[in-house]
C-alpha positions, -999 to 999 in steps of 0.1 A, spaced: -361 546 49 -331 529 47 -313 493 48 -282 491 69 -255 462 62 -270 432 81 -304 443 63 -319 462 95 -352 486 79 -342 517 95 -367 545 93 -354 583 107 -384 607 117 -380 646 108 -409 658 123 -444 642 129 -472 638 106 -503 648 124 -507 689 125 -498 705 158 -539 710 168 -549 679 153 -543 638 161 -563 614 184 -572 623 220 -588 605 248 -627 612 258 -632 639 282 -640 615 309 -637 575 320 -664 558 299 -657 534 327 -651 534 364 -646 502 384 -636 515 422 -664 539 433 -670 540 468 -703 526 465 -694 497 446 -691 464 464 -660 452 485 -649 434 451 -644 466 432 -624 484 460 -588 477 449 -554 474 468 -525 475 445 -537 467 412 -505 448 394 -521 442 361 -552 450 341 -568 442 307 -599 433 282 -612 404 268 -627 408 232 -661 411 245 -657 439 265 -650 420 300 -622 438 322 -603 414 339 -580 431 368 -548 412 391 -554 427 423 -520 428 443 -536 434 480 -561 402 475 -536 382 452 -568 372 430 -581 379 393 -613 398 389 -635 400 363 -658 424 355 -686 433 329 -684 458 300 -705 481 321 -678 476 351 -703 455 369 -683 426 394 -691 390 375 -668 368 399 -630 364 410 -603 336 415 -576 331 428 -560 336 468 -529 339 486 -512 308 494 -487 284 470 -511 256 453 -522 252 420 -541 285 415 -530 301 441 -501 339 446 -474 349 468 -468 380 444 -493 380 413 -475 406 397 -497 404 358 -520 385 337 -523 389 300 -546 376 277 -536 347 256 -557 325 229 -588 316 234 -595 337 260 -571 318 283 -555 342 313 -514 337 315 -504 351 351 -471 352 364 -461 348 400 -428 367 406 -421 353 441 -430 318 434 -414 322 398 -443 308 388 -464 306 352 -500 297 354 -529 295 329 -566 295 338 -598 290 315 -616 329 313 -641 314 339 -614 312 364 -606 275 361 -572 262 366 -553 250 339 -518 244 343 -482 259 355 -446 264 350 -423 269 375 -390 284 368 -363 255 380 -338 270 405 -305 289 392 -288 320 408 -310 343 389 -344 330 394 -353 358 420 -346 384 389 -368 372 365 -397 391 353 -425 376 328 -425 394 294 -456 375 274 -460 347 252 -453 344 216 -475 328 189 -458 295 192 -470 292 226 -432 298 239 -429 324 268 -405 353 273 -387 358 304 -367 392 312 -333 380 328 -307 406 342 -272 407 341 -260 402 378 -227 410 370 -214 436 397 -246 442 414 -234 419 446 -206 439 453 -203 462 483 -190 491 470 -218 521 476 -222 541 447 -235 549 411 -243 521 390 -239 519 350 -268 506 330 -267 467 336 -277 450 309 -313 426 309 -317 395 282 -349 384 264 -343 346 270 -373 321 258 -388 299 286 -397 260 281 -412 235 301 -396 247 337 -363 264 328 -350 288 307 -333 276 269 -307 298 267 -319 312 236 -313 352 239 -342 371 218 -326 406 222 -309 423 243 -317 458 263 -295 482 285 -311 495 315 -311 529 328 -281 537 357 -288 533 392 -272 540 431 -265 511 447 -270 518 481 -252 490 512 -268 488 546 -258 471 579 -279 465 604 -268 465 637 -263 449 657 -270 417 638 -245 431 611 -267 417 585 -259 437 553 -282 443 522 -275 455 489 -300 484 479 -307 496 442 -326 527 434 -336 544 400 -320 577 398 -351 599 395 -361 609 361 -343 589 343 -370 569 327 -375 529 316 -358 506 293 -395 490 282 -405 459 263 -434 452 243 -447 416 232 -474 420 202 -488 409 167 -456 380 169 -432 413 173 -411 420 203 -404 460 206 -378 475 230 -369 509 234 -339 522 257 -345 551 283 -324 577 269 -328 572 228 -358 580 211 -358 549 190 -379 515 190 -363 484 177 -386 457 169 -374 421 163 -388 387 148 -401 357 169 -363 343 153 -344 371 176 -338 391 143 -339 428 148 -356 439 115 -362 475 123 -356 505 140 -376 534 142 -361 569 150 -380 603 158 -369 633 173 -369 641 211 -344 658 233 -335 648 271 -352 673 291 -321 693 317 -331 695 348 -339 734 362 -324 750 390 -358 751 408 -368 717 398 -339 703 410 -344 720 444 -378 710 447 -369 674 437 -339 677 465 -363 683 488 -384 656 482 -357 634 484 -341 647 514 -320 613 533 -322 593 501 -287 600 490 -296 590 456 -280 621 433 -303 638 409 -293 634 370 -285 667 347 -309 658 329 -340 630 328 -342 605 303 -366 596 269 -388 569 273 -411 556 307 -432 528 287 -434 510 257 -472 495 248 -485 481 213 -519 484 203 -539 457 183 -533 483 147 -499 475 153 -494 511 164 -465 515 190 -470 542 220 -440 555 241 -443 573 275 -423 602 275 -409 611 307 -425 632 329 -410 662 350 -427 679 385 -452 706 376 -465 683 347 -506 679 346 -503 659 313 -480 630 296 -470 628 262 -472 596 243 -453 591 212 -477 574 183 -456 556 154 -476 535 130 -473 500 117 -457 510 91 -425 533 114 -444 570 107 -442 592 135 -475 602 137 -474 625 167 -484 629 205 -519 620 221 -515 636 260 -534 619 287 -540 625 323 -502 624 343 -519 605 370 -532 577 345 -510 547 350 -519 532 313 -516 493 310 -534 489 273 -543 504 250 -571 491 226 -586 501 193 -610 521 208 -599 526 245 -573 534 272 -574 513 303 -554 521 337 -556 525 368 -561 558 388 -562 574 423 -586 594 438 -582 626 464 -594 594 493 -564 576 481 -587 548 465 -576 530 434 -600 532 403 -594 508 372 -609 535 345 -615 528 307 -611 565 283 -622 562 248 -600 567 219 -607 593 196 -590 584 163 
């Protein structure tokens, strides 16, 4: 561990510190399974945007295709839902998450309305925010709240993504900007590069209507954040390395371990052409570091490594509170994981039907 000039905690990994056949692993199966066939219509899901628990157990789940919140019991049994489609108080056009703040109150976030709303954990409404109007409203993405009760907004650099020239696209930059009453301050937390993309023009005739398309290149991974214990932790798709700042925007450390970019094979990249056939986005050499960034309530911070073709399981990096690389817990590729508890995993699944399952693994520490 070290101190660089502006007084940044820098802590550089060797090699991790659990043995190679030794570490935490998930249970052998779901200890919980909302989404079985026989359950009722309420625990059949259609794109589930968000998920999570409250303290008691209670598994509360944003459901994209009904734009409502439902709650469930510990045992995964239906207890009741709110919310609908439509734009009133309590109300989604695109509920796109819900996270648990004090008191067991539910934030949710609205990215088509650009709207932040509160509700009491028995579904009654509380209050909202609307973001006021500016040019990059329609970017914004909701990040979390912080223990001042201000909010976190993710706001990308525009820059030259309205031009018309078809083509790779560097890494735009996104800001961490705090959120008050209806706008945004100004006030820039951090600030995170994003991985490149293909931007992509298409004019429809014979209206000659043109849109401006981005895609990810494949592979290449996330530029996550993570809002926990009053911390906010980024990590950048191609570095492994998570930089963790203060609720004052101060970047106080950085923690380093050691991970290579994976190069693309000859026959995955054939396999991954043919999937791909007509996209015209190129395939990188090779794929990036990091697909997702989550915090656990011990403070430990987990990072999704990125996944190739061919792979059954994915590799999640542990560090501590304290910065120690303490190894790799793999879980199921097809898990989509959105928290992690002290004891659990929760995310969402599919099945061979093409039915969506929120699933709960226990944690073997």
């Amino acid at each position: 561990m070290c101190l660089d000039s502006a007084g940044v905690e820098i802590l550089e990994n060797g090699f991790p510190k659990w043995p190679a056949t030794g570490g935490w692993r998930l249970s052998a199966a779901p200890a919980l399974d909302i989404g079985l066939a026989a359950g009722p219509p309420e625990a059949q899901f259609y794109r589930v945007e968000s998920a999570g628990r409250f303290p008691d157990g209670r598994v509360f789940v944003a459901d994209g295709g009904g734009q409502d919140i439902r709650i469930f019991g510990a045992d995964g049994g239906f207890l009741y839902a709110f919310g609908s489609e439509g734009d009133g108080p309590g109300e989604f056009r695109f509920l796109r998450r819900v996270a648990l703040g004090s008191a067991d109150t539910l934030w949710t976030w609205d990215h088509r309305l650009q709207r932040l709303s509160s509700f009491a954990a028995d579904g009654t409404f509380l209050r909202s925010v609307r973001l006021g109007p500016t040019k990059e409203a329609a970017a914004v993405d909701y990040v979390g709240a912080l223990p001042d009760g201000r909010h976190l907004v993710l706001v990308p650099d525009l820059g030259d993504m309205r031009s018309f020239r078809e083509g790779p696209l560097p890494g735009q930059e996104s800001y961490l900007v705090l959120l008050e009453a209806n706008r945004m301050s100004g006030d820039t937390l951090a600030t995170i590069r994003l991985p490149p993309m293909w931007r992509r023009v298409l004019r429809q005739a014979p209206t000659g209507t043109t849109a401006i398309v981005r895609a990810r290149l494949p592979f290449t991974g996330a530029s996550p954040v993570a809002l926990a214990g009053g911390g906010l932790h980024t990590a950048v798709w191609d570095r492994p390395e998570v930089r963790t700042y203060g609720a004052d925007g101060r970047l106080r450390r950085i923690i380093r371990y050691r991970q290579d970019r994976r190069v693309l094979s000859t026959r995955l990249r054939d396999g991954a052409e043919r999937r791909t056939a007509g996209s015209e986005v190129p395939l990188p050499d090779a794929a990036g570091i990091v697909a997702g960034l989550l915090v656990d309530p011990l403070h430990n911070v987990w990072v999704r490594s990125v996944s190739l073709p061919g792979d059954t399981l994915a590799s999640w990096v542990v560090l501590s509170g304290d910065g120690t690389w303490l190894g790799t817990v793999a879980m199921p590729e097809d898990l989509r994981v959105l928290e992690i508890g002290a004891d659990y995993v929760l995310g969402t699944r599919t099945d061979d039907l093409d039915r969506e399952h929120v699933v709960q693994f226990g944690l073997v520490r």
